[in-house]
C-alpha positions as CSV (number, residue, x, y, z in Angstrom):
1,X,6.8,189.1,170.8
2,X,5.6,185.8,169.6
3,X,2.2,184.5,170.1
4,X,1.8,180.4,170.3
5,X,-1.6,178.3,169.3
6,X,-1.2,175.6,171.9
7,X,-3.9,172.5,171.2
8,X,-5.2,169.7,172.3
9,X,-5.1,170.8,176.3
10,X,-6.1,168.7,178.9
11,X,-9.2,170.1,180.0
12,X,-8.0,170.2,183.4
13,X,-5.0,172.7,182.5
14,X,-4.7,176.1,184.2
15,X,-3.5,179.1,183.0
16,X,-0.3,179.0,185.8
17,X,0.0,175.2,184.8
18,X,-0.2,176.6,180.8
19,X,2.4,179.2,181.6
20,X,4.9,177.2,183.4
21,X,5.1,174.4,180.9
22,X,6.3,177.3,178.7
23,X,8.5,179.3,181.4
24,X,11.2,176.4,181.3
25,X,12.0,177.8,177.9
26,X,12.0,181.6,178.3
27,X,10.0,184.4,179.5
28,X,6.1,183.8,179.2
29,X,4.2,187.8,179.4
30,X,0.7,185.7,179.1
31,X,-0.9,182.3,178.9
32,X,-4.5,182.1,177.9
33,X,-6.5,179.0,178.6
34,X,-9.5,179.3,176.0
35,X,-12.7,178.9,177.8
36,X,-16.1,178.1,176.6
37,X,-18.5,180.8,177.3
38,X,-21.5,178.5,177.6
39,X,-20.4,175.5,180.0
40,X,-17.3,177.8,181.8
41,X,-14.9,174.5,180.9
42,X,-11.8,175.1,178.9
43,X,-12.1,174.4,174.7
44,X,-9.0,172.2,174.9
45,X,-7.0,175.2,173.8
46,X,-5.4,178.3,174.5
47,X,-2.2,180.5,173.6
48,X,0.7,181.6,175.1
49,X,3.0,185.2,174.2
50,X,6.6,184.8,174.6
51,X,8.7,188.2,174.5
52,X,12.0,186.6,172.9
53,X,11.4,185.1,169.0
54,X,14.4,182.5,169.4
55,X,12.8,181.2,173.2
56,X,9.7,181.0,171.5
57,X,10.6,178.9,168.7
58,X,12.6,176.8,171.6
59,X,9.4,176.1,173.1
60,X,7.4,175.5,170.3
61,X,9.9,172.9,168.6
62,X,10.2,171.6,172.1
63,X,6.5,171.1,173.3
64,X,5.2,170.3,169.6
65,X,4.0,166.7,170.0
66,X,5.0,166.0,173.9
67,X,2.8,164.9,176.2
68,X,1.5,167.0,178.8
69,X,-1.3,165.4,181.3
70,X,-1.8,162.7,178.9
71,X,-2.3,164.4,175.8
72,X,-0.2,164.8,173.1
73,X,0.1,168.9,172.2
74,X,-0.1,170.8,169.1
75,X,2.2,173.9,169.3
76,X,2.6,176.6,166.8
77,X,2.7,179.7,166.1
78,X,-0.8,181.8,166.0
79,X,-2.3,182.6,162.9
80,X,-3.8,186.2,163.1
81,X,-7.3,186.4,163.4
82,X,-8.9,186.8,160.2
């Protein structure tokens, strides 16, 4: 199981429009639009589990940089939390 940082989201994104920019590469168990507690609008951010390590890299050295609603993305893989 990998787990992706996806940045620099349109703030407009939903999680099923998250999930099935990822689902063209492989099999997505979760996308995760981060959303600010305060205002209830996305942060511009979220992340996205993949269960298969090679579809995941697929998808992250696919998406890294392309343009989705506009905005160029920032894909890699999650850091754990510290």
């Amino acid at each position: 199981m990998t787990n992706i940082y996806v940045g620099n989201l349109p703030y407009g994104l939903s999680e099923a429009e998250l999930e099935q920019a990822f689902a063209a590469y492989g099999a997505v168990s979760r996308a995760k639009v981060v959303i600010d507690r305060k205002t209830g609008r996305s942060r511009g951010f979220g992340f996205v589990e993949m269960e298969n390590d090679s579809e995941a890299d697929a998808a992250i050295q696919a998406l890294n940089g392309s343009d989705l609603g506009g905005r160029k993305l920032i894909v890699n893989k999650a850091r754990p939390k510290e």
